[in-house]
Each structure stands twice: as structure tokens, then as C-alpha cells.
VMD Tcl script that draws the C-alpha trace (Angstrom):
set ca {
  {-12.34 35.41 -2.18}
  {-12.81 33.49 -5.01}
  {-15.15 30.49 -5.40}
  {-14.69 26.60 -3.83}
  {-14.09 24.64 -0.81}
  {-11.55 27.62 0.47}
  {-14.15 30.01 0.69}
  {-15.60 27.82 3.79}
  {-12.21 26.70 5.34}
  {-10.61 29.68 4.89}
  {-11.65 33.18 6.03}
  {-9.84 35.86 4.97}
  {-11.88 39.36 6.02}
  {-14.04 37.99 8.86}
  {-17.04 39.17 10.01}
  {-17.23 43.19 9.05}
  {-15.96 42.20 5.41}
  {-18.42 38.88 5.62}
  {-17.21 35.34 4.71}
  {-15.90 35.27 1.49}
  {-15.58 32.43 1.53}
  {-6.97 0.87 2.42}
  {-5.10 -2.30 1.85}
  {-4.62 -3.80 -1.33}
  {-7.52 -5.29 -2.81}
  {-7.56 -8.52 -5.33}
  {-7.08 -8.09 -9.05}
  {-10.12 -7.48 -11.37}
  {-13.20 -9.32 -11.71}
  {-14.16 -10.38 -15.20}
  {-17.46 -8.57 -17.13}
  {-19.36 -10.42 -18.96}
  {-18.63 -11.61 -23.04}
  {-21.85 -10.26 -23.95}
  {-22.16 -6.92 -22.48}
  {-25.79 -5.43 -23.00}
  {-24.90 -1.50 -24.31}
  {-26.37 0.61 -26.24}
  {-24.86 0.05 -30.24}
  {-24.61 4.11 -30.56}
  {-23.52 6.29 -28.16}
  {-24.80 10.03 -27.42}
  {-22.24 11.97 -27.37}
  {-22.78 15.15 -25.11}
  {-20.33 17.18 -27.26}
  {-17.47 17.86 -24.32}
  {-15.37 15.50 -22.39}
  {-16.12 14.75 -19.24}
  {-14.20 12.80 -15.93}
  {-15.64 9.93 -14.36}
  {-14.69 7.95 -10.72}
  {-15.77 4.32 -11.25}
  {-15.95 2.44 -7.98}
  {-15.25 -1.24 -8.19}
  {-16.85 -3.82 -5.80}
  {-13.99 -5.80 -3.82}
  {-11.62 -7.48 -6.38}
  {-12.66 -5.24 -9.53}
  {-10.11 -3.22 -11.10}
  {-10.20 -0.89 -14.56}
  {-8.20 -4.23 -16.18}
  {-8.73 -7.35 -18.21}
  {-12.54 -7.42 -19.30}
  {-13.23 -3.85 -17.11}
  {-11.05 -2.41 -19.11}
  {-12.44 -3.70 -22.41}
  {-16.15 -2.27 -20.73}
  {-14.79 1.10 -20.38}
  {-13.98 1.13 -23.94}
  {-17.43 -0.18 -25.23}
  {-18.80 2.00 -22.85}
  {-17.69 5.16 -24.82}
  {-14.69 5.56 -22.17}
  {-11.10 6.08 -22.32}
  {-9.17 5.11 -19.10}
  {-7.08 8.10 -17.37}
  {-5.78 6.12 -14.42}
  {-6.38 2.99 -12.87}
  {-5.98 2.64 -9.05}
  {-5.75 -1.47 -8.64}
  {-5.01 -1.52 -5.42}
  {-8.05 0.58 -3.78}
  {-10.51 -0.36 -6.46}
  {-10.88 3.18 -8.19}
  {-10.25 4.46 -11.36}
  {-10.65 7.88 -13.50}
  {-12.42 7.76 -16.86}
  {-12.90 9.75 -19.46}
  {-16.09 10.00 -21.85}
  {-17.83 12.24 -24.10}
  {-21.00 9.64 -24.19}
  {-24.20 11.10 -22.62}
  {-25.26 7.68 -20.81}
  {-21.92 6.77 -20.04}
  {-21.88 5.35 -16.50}
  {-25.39 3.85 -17.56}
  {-23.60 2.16 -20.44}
  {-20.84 1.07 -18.26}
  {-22.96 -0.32 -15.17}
  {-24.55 -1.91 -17.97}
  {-21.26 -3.70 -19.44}
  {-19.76 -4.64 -16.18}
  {-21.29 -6.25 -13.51}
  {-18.30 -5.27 -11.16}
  {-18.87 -1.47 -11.16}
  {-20.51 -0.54 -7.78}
  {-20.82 3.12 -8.25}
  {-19.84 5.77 -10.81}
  {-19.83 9.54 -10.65}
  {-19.29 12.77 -13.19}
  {-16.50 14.53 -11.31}
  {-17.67 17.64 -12.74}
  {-20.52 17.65 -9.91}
  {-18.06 17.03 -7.53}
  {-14.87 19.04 -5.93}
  {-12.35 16.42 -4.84}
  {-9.27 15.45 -6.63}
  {-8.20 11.58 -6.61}
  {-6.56 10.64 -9.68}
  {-2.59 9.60 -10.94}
  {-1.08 6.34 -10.88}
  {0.16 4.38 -8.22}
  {4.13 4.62 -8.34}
  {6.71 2.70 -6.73}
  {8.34 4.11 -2.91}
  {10.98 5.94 -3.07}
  {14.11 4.04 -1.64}
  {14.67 5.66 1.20}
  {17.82 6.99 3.10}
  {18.71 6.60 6.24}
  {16.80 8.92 8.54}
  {18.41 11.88 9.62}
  {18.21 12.71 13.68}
  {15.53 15.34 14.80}
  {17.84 19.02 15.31}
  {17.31 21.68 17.13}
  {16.08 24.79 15.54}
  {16.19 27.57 18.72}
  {15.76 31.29 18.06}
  {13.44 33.61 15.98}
  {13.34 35.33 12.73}
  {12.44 38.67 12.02}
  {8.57 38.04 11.91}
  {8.36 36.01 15.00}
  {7.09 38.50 16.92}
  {4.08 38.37 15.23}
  {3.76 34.73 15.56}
  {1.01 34.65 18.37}
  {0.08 31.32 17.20}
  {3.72 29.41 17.51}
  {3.70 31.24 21.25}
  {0.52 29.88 21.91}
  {1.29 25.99 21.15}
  {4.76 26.24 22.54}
  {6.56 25.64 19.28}
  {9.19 27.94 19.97}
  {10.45 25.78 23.16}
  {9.99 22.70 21.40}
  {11.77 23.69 17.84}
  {14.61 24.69 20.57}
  {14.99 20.68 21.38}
  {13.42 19.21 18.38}
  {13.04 21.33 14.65}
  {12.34 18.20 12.96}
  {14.43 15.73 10.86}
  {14.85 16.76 6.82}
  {13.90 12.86 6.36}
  {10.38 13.57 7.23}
  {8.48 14.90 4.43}
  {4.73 16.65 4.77}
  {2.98 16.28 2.09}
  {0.38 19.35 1.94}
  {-2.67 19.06 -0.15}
  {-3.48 22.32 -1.38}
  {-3.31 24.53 -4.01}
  {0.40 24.37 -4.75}
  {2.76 26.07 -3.20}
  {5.24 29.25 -4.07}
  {8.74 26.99 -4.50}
  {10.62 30.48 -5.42}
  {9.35 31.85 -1.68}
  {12.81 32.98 0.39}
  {11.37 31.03 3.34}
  {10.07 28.45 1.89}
  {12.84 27.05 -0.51}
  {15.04 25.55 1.45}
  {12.59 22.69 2.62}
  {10.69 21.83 -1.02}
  {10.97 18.61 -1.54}
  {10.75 19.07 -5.32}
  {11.48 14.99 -6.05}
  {8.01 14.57 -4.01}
  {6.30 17.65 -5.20}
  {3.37 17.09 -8.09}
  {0.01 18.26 -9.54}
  {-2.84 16.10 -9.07}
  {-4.95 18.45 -10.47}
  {-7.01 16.58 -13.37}
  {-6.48 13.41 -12.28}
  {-2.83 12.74 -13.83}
  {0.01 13.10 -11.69}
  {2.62 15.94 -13.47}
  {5.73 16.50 -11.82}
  {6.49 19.80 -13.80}
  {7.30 22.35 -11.24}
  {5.42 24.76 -13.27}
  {2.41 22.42 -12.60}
  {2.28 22.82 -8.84}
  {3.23 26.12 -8.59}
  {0.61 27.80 -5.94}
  {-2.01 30.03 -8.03}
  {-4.27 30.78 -5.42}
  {-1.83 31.82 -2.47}
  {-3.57 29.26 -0.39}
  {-1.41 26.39 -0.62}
  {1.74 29.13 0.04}
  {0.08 29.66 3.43}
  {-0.79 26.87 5.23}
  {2.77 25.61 4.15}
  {4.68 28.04 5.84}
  {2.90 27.12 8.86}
  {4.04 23.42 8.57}
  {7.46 23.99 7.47}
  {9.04 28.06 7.07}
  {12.72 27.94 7.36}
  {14.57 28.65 10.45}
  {16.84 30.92 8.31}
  {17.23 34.54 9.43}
  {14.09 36.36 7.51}
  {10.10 36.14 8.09}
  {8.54 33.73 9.98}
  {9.35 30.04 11.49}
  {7.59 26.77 10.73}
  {5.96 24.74 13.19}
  {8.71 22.39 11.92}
  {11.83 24.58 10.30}
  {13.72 21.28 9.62}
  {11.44 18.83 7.87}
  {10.74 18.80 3.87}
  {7.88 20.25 2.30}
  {5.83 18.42 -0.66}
  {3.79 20.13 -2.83}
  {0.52 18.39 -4.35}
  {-1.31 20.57 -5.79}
  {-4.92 19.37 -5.97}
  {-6.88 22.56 -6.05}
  {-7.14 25.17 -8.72}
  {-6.78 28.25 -9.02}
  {-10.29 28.96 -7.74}
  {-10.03 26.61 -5.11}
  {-11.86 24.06 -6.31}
  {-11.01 20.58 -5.34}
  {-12.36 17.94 -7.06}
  {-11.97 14.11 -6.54}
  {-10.17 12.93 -9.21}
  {-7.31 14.92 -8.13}
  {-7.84 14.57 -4.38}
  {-7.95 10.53 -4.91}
  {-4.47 11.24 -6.82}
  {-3.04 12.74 -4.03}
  {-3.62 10.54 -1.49}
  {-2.11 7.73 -3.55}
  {1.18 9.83 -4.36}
  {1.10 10.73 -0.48}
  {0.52 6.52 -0.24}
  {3.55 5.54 -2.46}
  {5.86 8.44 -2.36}
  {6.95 7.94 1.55}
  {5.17 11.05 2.72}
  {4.90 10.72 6.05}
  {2.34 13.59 6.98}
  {-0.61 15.58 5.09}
  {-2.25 18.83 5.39}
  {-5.90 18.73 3.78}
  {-7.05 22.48 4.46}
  {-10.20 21.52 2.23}
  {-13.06 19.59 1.01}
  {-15.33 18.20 -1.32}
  {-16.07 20.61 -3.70}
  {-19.12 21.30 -4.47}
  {-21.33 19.24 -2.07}
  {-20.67 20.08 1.89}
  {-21.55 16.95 2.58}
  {-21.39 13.87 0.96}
  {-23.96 11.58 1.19}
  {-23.30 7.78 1.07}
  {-27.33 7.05 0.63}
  {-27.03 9.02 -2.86}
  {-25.18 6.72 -5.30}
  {-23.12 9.68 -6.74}
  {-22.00 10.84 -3.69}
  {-21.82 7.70 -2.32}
  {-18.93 6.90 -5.42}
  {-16.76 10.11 -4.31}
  {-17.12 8.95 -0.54}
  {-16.11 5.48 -0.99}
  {-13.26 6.30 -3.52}
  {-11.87 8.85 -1.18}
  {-11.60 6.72 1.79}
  {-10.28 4.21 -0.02}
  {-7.61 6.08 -1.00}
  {-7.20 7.54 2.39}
  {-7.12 4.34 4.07}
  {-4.58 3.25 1.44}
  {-1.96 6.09 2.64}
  {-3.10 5.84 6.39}
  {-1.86 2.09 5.89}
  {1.32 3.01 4.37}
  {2.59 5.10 7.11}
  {0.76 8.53 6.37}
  {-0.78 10.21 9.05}
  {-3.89 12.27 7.46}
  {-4.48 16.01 9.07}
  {-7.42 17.75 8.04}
  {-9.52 21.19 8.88}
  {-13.18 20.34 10.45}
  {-14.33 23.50 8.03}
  {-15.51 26.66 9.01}
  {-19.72 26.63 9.05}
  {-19.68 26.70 12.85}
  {-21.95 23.68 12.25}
  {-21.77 20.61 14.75}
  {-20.57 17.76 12.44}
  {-21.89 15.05 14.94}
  {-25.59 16.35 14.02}
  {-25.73 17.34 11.05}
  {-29.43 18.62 9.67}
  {-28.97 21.05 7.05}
  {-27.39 21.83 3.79}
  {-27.95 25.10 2.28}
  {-24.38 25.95 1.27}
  {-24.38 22.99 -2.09}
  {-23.75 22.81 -4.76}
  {-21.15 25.85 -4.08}
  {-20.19 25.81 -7.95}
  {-23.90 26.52 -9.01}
  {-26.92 27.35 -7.38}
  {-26.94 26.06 -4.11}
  {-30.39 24.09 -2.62}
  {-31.95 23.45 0.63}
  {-31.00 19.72 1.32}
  {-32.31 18.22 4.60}
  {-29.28 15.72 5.70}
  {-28.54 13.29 8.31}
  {-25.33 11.54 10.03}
  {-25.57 9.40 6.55}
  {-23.64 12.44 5.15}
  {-19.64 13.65 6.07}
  {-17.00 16.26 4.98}
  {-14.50 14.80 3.19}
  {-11.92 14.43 4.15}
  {-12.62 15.28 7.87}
  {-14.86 13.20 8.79}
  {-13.32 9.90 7.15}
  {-11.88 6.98 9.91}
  {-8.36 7.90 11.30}
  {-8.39 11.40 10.33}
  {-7.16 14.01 12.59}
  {-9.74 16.44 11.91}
  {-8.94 19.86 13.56}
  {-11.00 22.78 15.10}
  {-9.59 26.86 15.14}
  {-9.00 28.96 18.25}
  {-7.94 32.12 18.76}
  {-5.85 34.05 20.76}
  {-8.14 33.86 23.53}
  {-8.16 30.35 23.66}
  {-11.80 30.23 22.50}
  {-12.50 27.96 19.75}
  {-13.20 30.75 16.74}
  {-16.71 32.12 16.10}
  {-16.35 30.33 12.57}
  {-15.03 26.86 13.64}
  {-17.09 23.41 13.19}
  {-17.08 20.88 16.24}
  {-18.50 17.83 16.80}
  {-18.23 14.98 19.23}
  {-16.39 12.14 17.72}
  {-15.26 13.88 14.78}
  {-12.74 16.59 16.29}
  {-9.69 15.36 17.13}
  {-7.43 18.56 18.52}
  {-7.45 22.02 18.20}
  {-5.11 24.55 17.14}
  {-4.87 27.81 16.07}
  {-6.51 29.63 13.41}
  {-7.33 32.48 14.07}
  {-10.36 35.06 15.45}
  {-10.78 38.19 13.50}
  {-13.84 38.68 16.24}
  {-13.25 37.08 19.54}
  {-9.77 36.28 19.32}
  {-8.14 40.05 19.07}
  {-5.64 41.06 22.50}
  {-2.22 42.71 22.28}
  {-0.25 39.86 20.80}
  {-3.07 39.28 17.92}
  {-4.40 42.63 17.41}
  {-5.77 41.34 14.20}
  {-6.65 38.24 15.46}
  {-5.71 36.45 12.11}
  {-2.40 33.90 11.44}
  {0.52 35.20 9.69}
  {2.20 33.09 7.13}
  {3.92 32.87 3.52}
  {2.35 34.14 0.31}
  {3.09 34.78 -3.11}
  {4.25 38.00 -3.95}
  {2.77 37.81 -7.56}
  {-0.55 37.73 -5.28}
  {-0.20 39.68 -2.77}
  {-2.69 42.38 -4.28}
  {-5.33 39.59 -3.26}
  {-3.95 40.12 0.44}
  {-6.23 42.50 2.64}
  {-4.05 42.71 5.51}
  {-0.07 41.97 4.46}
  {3.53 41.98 5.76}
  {6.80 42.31 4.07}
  {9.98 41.43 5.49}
  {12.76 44.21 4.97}
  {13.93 41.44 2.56}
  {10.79 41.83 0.31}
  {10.11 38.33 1.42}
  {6.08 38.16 1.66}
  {3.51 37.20 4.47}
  {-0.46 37.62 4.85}
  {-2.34 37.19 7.79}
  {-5.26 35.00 7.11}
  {-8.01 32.92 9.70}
  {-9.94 30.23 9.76}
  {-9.50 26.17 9.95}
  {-7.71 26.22 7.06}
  {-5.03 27.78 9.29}
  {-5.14 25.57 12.09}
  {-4.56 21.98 10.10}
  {-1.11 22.81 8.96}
  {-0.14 23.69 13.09}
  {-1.54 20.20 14.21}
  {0.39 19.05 10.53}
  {4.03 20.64 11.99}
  {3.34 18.95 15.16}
  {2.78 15.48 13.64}
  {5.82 16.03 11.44}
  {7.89 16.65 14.88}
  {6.62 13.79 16.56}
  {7.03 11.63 13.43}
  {11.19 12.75 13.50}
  {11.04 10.98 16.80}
  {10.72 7.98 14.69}
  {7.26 7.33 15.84}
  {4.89 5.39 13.36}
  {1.67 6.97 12.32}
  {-0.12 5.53 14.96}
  {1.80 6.94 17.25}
  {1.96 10.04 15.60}
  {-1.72 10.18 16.08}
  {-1.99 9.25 19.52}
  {0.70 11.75 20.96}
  {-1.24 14.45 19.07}
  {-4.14 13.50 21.11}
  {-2.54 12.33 24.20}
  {-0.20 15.37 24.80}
  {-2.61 18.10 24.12}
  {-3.93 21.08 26.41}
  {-7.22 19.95 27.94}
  {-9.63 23.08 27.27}
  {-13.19 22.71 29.10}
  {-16.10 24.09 27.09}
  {-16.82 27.82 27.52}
  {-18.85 28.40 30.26}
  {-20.92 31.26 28.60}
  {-22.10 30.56 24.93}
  {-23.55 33.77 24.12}
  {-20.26 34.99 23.03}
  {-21.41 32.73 19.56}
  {-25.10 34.12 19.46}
  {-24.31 36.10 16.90}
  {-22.65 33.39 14.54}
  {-24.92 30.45 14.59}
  {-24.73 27.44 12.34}
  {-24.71 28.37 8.71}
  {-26.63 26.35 7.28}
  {-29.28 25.26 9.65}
  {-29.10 28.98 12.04}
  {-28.74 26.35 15.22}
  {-26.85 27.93 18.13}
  {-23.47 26.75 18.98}
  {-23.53 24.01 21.84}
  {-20.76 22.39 23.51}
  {-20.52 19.40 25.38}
  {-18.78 17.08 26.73}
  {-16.15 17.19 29.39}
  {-12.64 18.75 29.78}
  {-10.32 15.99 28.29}
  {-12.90 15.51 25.73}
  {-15.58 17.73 24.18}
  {-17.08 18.86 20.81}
  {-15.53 22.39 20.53}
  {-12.04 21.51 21.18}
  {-11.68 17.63 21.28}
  {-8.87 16.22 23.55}
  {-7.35 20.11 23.44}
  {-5.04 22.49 21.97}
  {-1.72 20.97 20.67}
  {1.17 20.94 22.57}
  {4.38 21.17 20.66}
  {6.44 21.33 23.27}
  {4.79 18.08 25.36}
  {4.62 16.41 22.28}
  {8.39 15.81 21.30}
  {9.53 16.05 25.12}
}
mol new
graphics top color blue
foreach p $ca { graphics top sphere $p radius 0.5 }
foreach p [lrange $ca 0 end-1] q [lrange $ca 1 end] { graphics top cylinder $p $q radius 0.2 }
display resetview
């Protein structure tokens, strides 16, 4: 698989292949007349993107704005009301010129270094119509059979009194998604649908179509149509958003993954998907300044949508690493060489591990969480799942992996593939990645209850399947911690532990 954050919350061959894998803040605060930079920049001879953080009240406006520019900068997109904004500069000491000019710059990073997108301005709501009722969506499709995973979190009975409302929109953070796909048209939302990739919000359908197949896959989990041919949705009836904010690589980097958050924010999207994460750094550290900038920016911009009504849903990455103790980074930077990097609980996946998340673990058929899966006390929320190419195989899941939509101009990338007698196209893939977007369908059901994101968040937890922690661990001896080789260990008790947090989701329990 090709390069980025996917490789680790995706896995697409398992283990005989290997892995291939915020309210609004006060208006700017004023630089000084004199600004001490440099009177001739360096230019480095390419453009590059810049996050500048602001300190509380600072915004890329007034005298800011006027720093950027002496700076060497050109302003891409300003994000008043969470402090952020995206630059542009082809000056070697830029953000050393800039720190330099304007007193009200806390932190900025080269985005370059980084893979998380958060760019694109901040629009006005859409007015919204009155919300249609929650339907019923009973019966199967002509893939269903092979939908082990709907079985397994009871969404068939619960799509049977509750498919979702088409007033609810998800919102999935990926790499696009396949618009043209037979069971995936009828639910684009193409009105809410946009590329953050870059930084600048583009609206072109062209620009968000899926390149990757990634994006294609985790949104027919969320969202396929109840309409005759392939698979079902966790939610058949709600709308599906587009925002594209990796490449084609699967890269995400912040600029766009700040953007995207801020459409989600001011586009009533109700629900996201984030089967990701900072690209290239594992974890980002909030004692480095650099990293620090693409933490701060991103939760900003999280908190921002969280307090507009968006509940955030995001994989807990698949490093089989406990998140709660973290000690060891070997896997960064992922777009260059990676080095050995000692770390402590002063560094988090993004966006997993940011305050109010729903941050999601992968089982398979078995019930046990997948060989693959991170945990972590106090940072896994639920689990659903994703798949278990090793200990997760039995009749029902003979491959063990999740079957979902995919591009058919990509389907060559596809090791293990299904096509429906329509030439509609499905590929079975594993790994957290793939059980985000069931805990995403679920919040979208419970959110057509007309349930506030709160709520939505609490009724994930509250109505889950309680699943006590393995009682032999040896089954994971062979798969310890990537990074740091420490054996998997879970604790904690049966309503709450590392591996599986308060439990499986519940579909069914959760809208009834």
C-alpha cells in the first residue's frame, strides 16, 4: 500500500503479506509599528505552507496581517475564530521573521513536516430544512451475506426500525470518495462535499473525487444505499459528505485536516469519520514547538466543530501500541527516514487522542479486539469492527477482513475483491480504519433521533456491549507493540477497559 497515515490505520494484506501499511476567540491583537525583521529575505527557491498559531485574541488580520506580509508571507486562509491560519512563503527564515514581527504568534510550523490537513475558510451554515423523521430501512442487498460486521453490531435489526433521517449528514474525512459508485450515489451530499486538500476549500466535484480507494471504503460503511445491489450502510438513509483531506498517497497533512474540521464546523455536518492521522509524526508532541503548533491548531479546530454540533469519530490506529503509555516512536517521520524517538504521555495521535473524541478500537469476528488494534485506558472510547485477517477468521468471515465500496478505476489495487452481478464494486479490507466509520453510522442513527452531540456521544458509550478483557493474552505474543516490541496488556474491568473501552457498539440498543 502506498505511503502515509493509511498505511498504519489501514491494513489491507495482514500478517502473511506484512503491514503495508473551540469557541470563538476575540479579534486580533495588534503587532508592533516597528517590527524587528530581517531587510532581505532568503528565499529557499520553492513555496512552502505554514500553520501560524495565535495566542488568545490574535488573528491573521489588522497589523498580523501586515506581519505576514513583511515576513515574506502571503496569507492562504485565515481561521478568526480558532486562532489559526495557513501561510504561504518562499523565505528561508520565515516563521523566524514572523515570530519576530508579531508578538501575538505563539507557534508556527512548515506543514511540509507534517501530515494533517486544516485549512479553508470559515463559511456561513447552511439554512437548514426541517428535519426529516428517522425511516426504516429493513431487508438486505445482494452482498449482505457477506456483511459479518453489520450482523455482528446488530445493524440489520436496527436499520429495520431506524435507517436514519436524509437530514443528517456525515461528514467523512478521508481521501474522497467515488460519487459515480451505484451504492453510493444516492446519499452524496454533493452541496456539502469539498477538498480540503492544500488548505483551500474547492467544491469542484472533480476535486474530491476518491484517488486512493480509501475514502470509497470507509464510506460505504457509514452510509451504502439500501437499494437492491451490494452492500448496506450502517445508516442506508442519511447523506454522505465528502472532504477530501488526504491525497492520493494518503498523506494527510494539517492544513487540510484544520480545513475540514471547520467546513464540518460551519457546514451543519452533524457526524465525522477521521480513519487517519497526523502524517508524518505518530505522535505529536506538545513539548516540541512544531508539533506543539499542529496539536494546538487541530484541537482548536476540533473543539470548534465539537461546539457546533459535530460529533468527532476517529480510529485509535493500528500499532497495537497502548496509547495511555506511550514510550516509543520508531515509525516517524513516515514520509522520510524514520528515527528512534523516546516519547512520553506529552505526545498524542491526532486526532484520536484530542478531548471529546470518540476514538475507536477493531475487533474481529471473534469478538477479540484485532491483533493490529491500539488501546489505551482513557483514550478508547468503543469498539467496533474492523476486521482480523489472523484471529478473527470463522465461517461467516472466512477472510476475516470488512467488505465495503471501492472504485472500480482501482480495483487492480484490491487483493481480495467482489463484484456485484451489477459490476458494482466492493473490497474487503481490515484494520481501524474500518471500524471508525461503524461507530460513525451508529452516531449518525442516534443523531436522526434528534439527539445533540452530546448525546450522540453518550448513547454510543452507554448502549454498547460490555466485552471483559481476554483472559489469555498469548493469542497477541506474536504481534507486540510496534514501535516499542511491548506485549499487549489489558486492563481494566468489563464495562470499562483498555482493549475495548465501554464495548462493542450496539446499533440496535442504540436507536431502541
Amino acid at each position: 500500500m502506498r505511503s502515509g497515515s493509511i498505511r498504519r490505520s489501514l491494513l489491507v494484506a495482514g500478517l502473511s503479506a506484512g503491514i503495508t501499511f473551540a469557541g470563538t476567540l476575540p479579534t486580533a491583537v495588534a503587532a508592533p509599528a516597528a517590527p524587528s525583521v530581517p531587510t532581505q529575505a532568503v528565499q529557499t527557491g520553492g513555496l512552502q505552507s505554514y500553520l501560524v498559531l495565535y495566542r488568545a485574541g490574535g488573528s491573521a488580520a489588522g497589523a498580523s496581517l501586515q506581519a505576514i506580509s513583511l515576513a515574506g508571507g502571503s496569507l492562504v486562509q485565515n481561521y478568526s475564530a480558532i486562532g489559526v491560519a495557513v501561510v504561504s512563503s518562499s523565505v528561508a527564515d520565515f516563521a523566524a521573521r514572523l515570530h519576530a514581527a508579531d508578538p501575538s504568534v505563539d507557534a508556527t510550523s512548515a506543514t511540509a513536516s507534517f501530515g494533517v490537513s486544516i485549512g479553508g475558510g470559515v463559511a456561513t451554515a447552511d439554512a437548514s430544512p426541517d428535519p426529516a423523521p428517522a425511516a426504516p430501512a429493513p431487508g438486505s442487498d445482494s452482498l449482505s451475506g457477506l456483511q459479518w460486521d453489520m450482523v455482528q453490531i446488530h445493524a440489520p435489526e436496527a436499520r429495520a426500525l431506524n435507517g436514519g433521517s436524509s437530514s443528517v449528514v456525515v461528514g467523512d474525512i478521508d481521501t474522497g470518495l467515488d460519487y459515480t459508485h451505484p451504492d453510493l450515489a444516492p446519499n452524496v451530499d454533493f452541496s456539502r462535499s469539498v477538498s480540503c486538500v492544500g488548505g483551500v476549500p474547492n467544491t469542484s466535484p472533480s476535486a474530491w473525487m476518491d484517488d486512493n480507494g480509501h475514502g470509497t471504503h470507509t464510506a460505504g460503511t457509514i452510509a451504502a444505499a439500501k437499494n437492491g445491489l451490494g452492500i448496506v450502510g450502517v445508516a442506508p438513509n442519511v447523506k454522505i459528505a465528502g472532504i477530501k483531506a488526504g491525497d492520493a498517497a494518503g498523506f494527510f497533512f494539517p492544513e487540510a485536516v484544520v480545513c475540514s474540521f471547520m467546513w464540518a464546523a460551519t457546514h451543519g455536518i452533524q457526524v465525522t469519520n477521521n480513519s487517519y492521522f497526523a502524517d508524518p509524526w505518530l505522535f505529536n508532541c506538545k513539548n516540541d514547538p512544531e508539533q506543539r503548533a499542529i496539536w494546538e491548531a487541530e484541537r482548536r479546530a476540533i473543539r470548534y466543530a465539537q461546539q457546533n454540533g459535530t460529533t468527532v469519530v476517529a480510529a485509535a490506529g493500528n500499532q497495537a501500541d497502548d496509547l495511555a503509555h506511550p514510550t516509543m516512536d520508531a515509525t516517524s517521520p513516515d514520509n522520510t527516514t524514520p528515527v528512534v524517538r523516546d516519547i512520553t504521555n506529552a505526545c498524542a495521535v491526532v486526532p484520536a487522542e484530542v478531548p471529546g473524541v470518540v476514538a475507536v478500537s477493531a475487533t474481529g469476528n471473534t469478538l477479540l479486539k484485532s491483533f493490529y488494534s491500539s488501546y489505551g485506558v482513557g483514550v478508547v472510547s468503543v469498539a467496533a469492527p474492523g476486521g482480523d485477517s489472523v484471529l478473527g477468521r470463522t465461517a461467516a468471515a472466512p477472510n476475516g477482513r470488512v467488505l465495503s465500496t471501492y472504485p472500480a478505476s482501482l480495483m487492480s489495487t484490491c487483493l481480495r475483491k467482489v463484484v456485484d452481478p451489477t459490476g458494482a464494486t466492493y473490497c474487503y479490507l481490515q484494520g481501524t480504519s474500518m471500524a471508525s466509520p461503524h461507530v460513525a453510522g451508529v452516531a449518525a442513527l442516534i443523531a436522526s433521533t434528534g439527539a445533540n452531540a452530546g448525546q450522540v456521544a453518550s448513547r454510543l458509550a452507554n448502549t454498547a456491549d460490555a466485552i471483559a478483557c481476554p483472559t489469555d493474552l498469548s493469542v497477541y505474543s506474536f504481534f507486540p507493540a510496534f514501535d516499542n516490541g511491548a506485549p499487549q496488556v489489558c486492563t481494566g474491568g468489563k464495562g470499562y477497559n483498555s482493549f475495548y473501552g465501554h464495548g462493542q457498539v450496539n446499533a440496535l440498543t442504540a436507536v431502541s
